[in-house]
Residue, then its C-alpha position, 0 to 999 in steps of 0.5 A: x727294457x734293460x740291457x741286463x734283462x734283453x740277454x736274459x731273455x736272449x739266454x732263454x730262447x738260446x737254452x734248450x732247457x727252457x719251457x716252451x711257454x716260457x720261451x713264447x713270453x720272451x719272444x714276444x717282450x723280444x719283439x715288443x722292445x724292437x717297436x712292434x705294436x701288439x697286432x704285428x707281434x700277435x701276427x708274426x706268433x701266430x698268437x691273439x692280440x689279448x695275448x701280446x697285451x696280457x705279456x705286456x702288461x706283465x712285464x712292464x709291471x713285475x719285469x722278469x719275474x712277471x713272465x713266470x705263473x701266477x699263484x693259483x688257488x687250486x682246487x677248493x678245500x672238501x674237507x675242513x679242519x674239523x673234520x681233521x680233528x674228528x680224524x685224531x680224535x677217533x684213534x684215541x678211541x678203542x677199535x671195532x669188536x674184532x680188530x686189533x688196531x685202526x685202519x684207513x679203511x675202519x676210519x672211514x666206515x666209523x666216521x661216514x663222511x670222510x674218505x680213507x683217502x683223506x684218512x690216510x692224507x691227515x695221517x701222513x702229514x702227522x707222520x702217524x703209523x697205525x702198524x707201527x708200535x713203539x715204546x719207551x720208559x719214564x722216569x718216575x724220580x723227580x730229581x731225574x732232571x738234574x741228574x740227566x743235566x749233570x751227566x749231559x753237562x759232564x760229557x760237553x764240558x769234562x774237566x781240564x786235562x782229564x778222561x772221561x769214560x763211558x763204561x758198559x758191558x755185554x755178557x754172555x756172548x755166544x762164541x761161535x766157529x762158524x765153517x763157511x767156504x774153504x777155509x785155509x788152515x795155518x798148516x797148509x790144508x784147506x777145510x769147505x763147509x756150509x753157513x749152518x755148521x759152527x763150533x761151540x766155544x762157550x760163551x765170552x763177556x765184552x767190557x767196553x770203555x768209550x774216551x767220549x773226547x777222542x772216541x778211542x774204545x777200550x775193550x776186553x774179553x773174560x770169560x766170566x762176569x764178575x767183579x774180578x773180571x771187570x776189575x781187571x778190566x778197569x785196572x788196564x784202562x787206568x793204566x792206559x790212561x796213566x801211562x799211554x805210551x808204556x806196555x800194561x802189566x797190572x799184576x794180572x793174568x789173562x784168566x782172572x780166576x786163576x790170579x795170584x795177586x791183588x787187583x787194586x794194589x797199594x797206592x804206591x804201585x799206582x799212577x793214580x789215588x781212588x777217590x769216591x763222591x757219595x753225592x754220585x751215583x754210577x748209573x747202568x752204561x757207566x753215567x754217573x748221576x747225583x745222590x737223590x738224598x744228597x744235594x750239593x752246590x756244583x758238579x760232582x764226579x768219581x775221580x782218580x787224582x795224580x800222585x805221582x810226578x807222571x801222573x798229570x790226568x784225571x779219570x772221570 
């Protein structure tokens, strides 16, 4: 026995946290490193000589690590793999007249031989929910892939020195006053009301312009939805991005419909120049995919390239 392995087995019967049959093992190799033979540390346990010898043995084979459990088998399977495939293979199989999904229990009255216990145990490890249903949409494009590919590779790897934007929209939002609590007013008075009292507004669209890079969200409220509004909406996010640091003022008021001048003004009035790829598509959510019917080497994007001296980005 190793010094290093005596004041590892002294640390054990010191701590407290030690199991007892783990303790009772170090304290009998303890005494069999002092010389005792196998009766007298039997004796002074209070334990079988068989004992003393089994530790022996197991130390002096597998050292410290020997003194922990021995793997066990356990209880012999009941059930085979077969009867696990019968199991998935009986849900892929319509219900009894009367139900409208699969259970532990209809499982197992359908199969015969197999309990709803073990139904619901092969369930659990193919984390499969009977209750729970879920759907989703699949593409039948057959260029689906590339597109996806493009999009994904536009967002990890956006152009140098440009901004990339993910764009979407929320419409007809319901503008709500609710009247909960005491409400203080700015004129010193002080209203109570209840959850279910509210004032109508009408309702509000939501224009959102996510800067995938910095996470920075570009927002604005209308209260239409049209091409004016969301114009508007892009004209201030040009603008932002063009010139970060200087207050926007596109030539718009805050109420679209009631404008007086042109959106997209003439080249010369803009930080940027629009230029379009007809090999891009702009998708719902503001993704932009390749033209199905154009094939181009590379990736493609909607761009707006710099034209004046101050303008040293690209909006993507």
């Amino acid at each position: 026995m190793t010094e290093q392995d005596r004041a590892t087995l002294r640390s054990w019967l010191a701590s407290g946290k030690t199991e007892r049959r783990v303790a009772f093992r170090a304290e009998v190799v303890l005494a069999l490193a002092e010389g005792l033979s196998n009766g007298t540390v039997a004796e002074r346990l209070g334990t079988r000589a068989a004992t003393v010898s089994k530790w022996r043995g197991r130390f002096a084979y597998k050292g410290l690590s020997g003194l922990s459990d021995a793997p066990r088998s356990g209880k012999p399977r009941h059930y085979a793999a077969e009867d696990e495939r019968r199991v998935l293979a009986a849900l892929d199989t319509p219900p009894p007249s009367g139900y409208a999904r699969w259970d532990g229990t209809l499982l197992a009255r359908e199969l015969g031989d197999i309990s709803k216990h073990q139904i619901w145990r092969v369930l659990r490890r193919h984390k499969i929910s009977l209750a729970r249903r879920r759907s989703w949409c699949i593409s039948t494009d057959p260029a689906f892939a590339q597109k996806a590919a493009d999009v994904v590779g536009l967002y990890l790897q956006p152009p140098e020195n440009a901004v990339l934007l993910s764009v979407d929209e929320k419409p007809h939002i319901q503008a709500l006053e609710r009247a909960q609590g005491w409400l203080k007013l700015p004129n010193g008075k002080a209203l109570t009301g209840f959850n279910h009292e509210y004032k109508r507004h009408g309702t509000t669209t939501l224009f959102a312009a996510l800067e995938v890079a910095t996470g920075l969200i570009k927002t604005g409220h209308y209260r239409r939805r049209r091409r004016v509004e969301f114009l508007d909406f892009m004209n201030r996010v040009i603008c932002r991005a063009s010139r970060p640091r200087d207050p926007c003022h596109p030539g718009q008021s805050e109420h679209p419909q009631t404008q007086t001048r042109p959106l997209v003004g003439p080249t010369q009035e803009r930080a940027f120049s629009l230029h379009a790829d007809p090999c891009l598509l702009a998708e719902p959510g503001g993704n932009l995919v390749l033209h199905p019917l154009r094939q181009g080497a590379g990736r493609r994007q909607f761009h707006l390239a710099p034209t004046g001296p101050r303008a040293d980005r690209r909006l993507h």
